[in-house]
C-alpha positions, 0 to 999 in steps of 0.5 A: 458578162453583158448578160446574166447567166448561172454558168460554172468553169470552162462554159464561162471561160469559153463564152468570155473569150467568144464575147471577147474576140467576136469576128471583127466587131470593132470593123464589121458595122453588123457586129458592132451594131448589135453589140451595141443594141444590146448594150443600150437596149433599156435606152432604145427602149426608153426614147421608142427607137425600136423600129429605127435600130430594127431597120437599121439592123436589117440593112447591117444584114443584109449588107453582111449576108452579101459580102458572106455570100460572095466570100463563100462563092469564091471559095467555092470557086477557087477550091473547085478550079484547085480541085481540076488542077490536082486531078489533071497533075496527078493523073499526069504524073501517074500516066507519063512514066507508063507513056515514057516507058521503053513499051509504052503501054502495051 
């Protein structure tokens, strides 16, 4: 594991395999920068690039926290409008047989 840490068992296990399948990190510029931050951290450090990788990493987030918001705006969106759908299909299907009926609702 890239840092150090006194864990037994299944938390080991378990912070492995997230370290291992981090969303994308080979595809997201976010992901990978911060992986690869804290893997050269003692050499940012050496040569002073501090400010250079925090700035980077500023743009990185904000680019990804757009992205994310858009994807969780059209989510929202699309699950409002299946939501609509659902409601007028069910309340169709349980109306028209009362309205086809030989009475009608009476």
């Amino acid at each position: 594991m890239p840092f150090a840490l006194d864990l037994k068992g299944s938390t080991r296990v378990f912070i492995e395999f997230i370290l291992f399948f981090w969303p994308s990190s080979d595809r997201n510029p976010f992901y990978s920068h911060v992986s690869a931050s804290i893997q050269g951290l003692t050499t940012i450090r050496a040569y002073k690039a501090e400010g250079r990788f925090r700035h980077q990493f500023h743009v990185y987030q904000d680019e990804h926290t757009a992205s994310w918001f858009l994807f969780l705006a059209a989510s929202r969106w699309l699950g409002s409008r299946l939501d609509f759908m659902c409601t007028v299909f069910i309340t169709l299907a349980a109306f028209t047989p009362l309205l086809m009926a030989e009475g009608g609702i009476s």
